[in-house]
N, C-alpha and C positions, 0 to 999 in steps of 0.2 A: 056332475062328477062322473068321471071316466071310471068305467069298468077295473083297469088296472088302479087306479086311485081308490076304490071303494075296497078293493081287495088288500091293498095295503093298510088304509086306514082301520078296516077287521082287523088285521093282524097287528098291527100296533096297539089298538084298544084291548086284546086278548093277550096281549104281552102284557100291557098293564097292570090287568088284573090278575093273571097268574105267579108274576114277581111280586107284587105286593100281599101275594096270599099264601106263597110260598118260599118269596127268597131266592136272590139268582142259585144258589148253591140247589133249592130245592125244584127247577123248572129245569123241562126238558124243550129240545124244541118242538118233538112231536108234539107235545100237551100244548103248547102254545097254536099250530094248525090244527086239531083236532079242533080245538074250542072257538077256533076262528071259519072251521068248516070247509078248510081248505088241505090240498097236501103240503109234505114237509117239502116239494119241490116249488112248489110256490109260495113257499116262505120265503126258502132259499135264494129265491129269483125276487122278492122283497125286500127282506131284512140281511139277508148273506149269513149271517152268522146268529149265535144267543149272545155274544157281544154288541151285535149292529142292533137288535132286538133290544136289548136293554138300553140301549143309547137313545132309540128314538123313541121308546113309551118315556125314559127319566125326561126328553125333553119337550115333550107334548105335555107330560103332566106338570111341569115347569110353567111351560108355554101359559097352561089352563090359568093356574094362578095370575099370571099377570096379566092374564083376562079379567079375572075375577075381581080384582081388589080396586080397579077404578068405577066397575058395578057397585060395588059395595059403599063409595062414597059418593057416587051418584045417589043411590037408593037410603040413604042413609045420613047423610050429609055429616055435622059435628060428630053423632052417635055411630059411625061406622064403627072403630075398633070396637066397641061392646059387641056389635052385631057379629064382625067377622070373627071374635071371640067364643059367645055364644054361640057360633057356627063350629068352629071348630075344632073344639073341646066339647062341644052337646053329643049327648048318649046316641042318638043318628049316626053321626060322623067317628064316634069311637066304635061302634061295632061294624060299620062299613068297609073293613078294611081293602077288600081287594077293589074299593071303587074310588077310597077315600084320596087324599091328598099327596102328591109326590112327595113331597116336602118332607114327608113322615114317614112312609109308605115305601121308600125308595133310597133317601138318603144313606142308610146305614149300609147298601152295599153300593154305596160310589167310594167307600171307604178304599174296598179293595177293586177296584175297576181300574184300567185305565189311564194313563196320565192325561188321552186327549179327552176322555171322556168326565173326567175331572176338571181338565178347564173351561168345556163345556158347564159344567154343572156351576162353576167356580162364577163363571161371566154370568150364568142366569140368574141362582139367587141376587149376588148384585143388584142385576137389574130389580129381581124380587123387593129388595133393600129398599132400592130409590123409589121405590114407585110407594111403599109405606112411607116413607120421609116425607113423599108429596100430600101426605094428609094430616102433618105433625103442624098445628097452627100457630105456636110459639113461635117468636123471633128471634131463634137459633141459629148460631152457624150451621153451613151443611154438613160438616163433620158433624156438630152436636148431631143432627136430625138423622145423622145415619148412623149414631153410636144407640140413637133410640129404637131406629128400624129393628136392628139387629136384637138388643133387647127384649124388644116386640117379640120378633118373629119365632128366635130362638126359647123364649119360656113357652111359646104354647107347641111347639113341635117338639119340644122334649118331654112335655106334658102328656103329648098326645101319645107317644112313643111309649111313656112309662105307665099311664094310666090302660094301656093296652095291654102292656104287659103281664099288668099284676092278674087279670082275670077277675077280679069280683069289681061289682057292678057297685057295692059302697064306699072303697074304696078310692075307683076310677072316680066317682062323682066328687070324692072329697079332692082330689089331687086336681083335678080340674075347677073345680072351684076359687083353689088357695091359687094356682098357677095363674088364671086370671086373672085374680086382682093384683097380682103379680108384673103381670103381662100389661096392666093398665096403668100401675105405676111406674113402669118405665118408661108408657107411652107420654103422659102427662104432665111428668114431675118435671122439677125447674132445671137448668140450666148443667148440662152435661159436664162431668170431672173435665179439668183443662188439659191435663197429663196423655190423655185417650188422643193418638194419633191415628190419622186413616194412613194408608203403605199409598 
């Protein structure tokens, strides 16, 4: 990797973790090159903006996921969702925040970002979507298997979100727990409502 590529990929990595620990409202870009060990001119000459910054950590950290979830069903085969579960909702990954998961970590300000940066985020979960469906072993339609995806993906990210939020650590563990099984019955269960249209 090239010099300028190492420099950028700091600075993205330090993006990540400073939006996910602080929130775009709460990062500056200095604190993003400081923590990347570079100046704010070579961010600049990087990311252009704390817009272009937030755009390329939400979709590296995107990127990572659909890295991850066909490891997961290599490593794991039938028993993946439990794992990636257990992964994601485990006392590790809820107190990891500025390392943990875009998905959680990131989503609640695409709320306000962006339109391109929205469709950006819009086309990758998708892809996020499909690539869980690719491990739902019922023989389902595809709409079914990506009414499940979303099921899926959506109770343990909102889980993670709110079990972060609350602060206590009895809590979190119970919310994560009930969310799971949660997350496991939507994976599982029999043949999706017929009404559920994909756009």
């Amino acid at each position: 990797m090239k010099k300028a590529e190492r420099t950028r990929a700091t600075l993205v990595a330090s993006a990540g973790r400073n939006f996910r620990r602080a929130g775009y409202a709460g990062v500056g870009v200095d604190s993003i090159a400081e923590e990347a060990g570079v100046t704010s001119g070579a961010f600049y000459a990087h990311l252009k903006s704390k817009d272009g910054a937030f755009q390329s950590a939400l979709l590296a950290g995107l990127r990572d996921v659909l890295t991850a979830l066909p490891k997961f069903r290599e490593d794991f085969s039938a028993d993946w969702p439990e794992a990636f579960a257990d992964y994601y909702l485990g006392e590790a990954h809820r107190a990891d925040i500025e390392n943990g998961c875009a998905m959680a970590g990131l989503s609640p300000d695409v709320v306000r970002a962006a339109p391109d940066i929205q469709q950006e985020y819009t086309d990758l979960m998708q892809k996020i979507a499909e690539e869980v469906a690719k491990g739902i072993p019922e023989p389902l339609t595809e709409i079914e298997k990506q009414q499940k995806a979303w099921s899926f993906l959506t109770s343990l990210i909102g889980a993670l979100i709110v079990a972060r939020a609350t602060g206590s650590a009895p809590i979190a563990a119970r919310i994560a727990e009930a969310s799971k099984a949660a997350a496991l019955v939507a994976f599982r269960s029999g043949s999706s409502d017929a009404s559920w249209r994909h756009d």
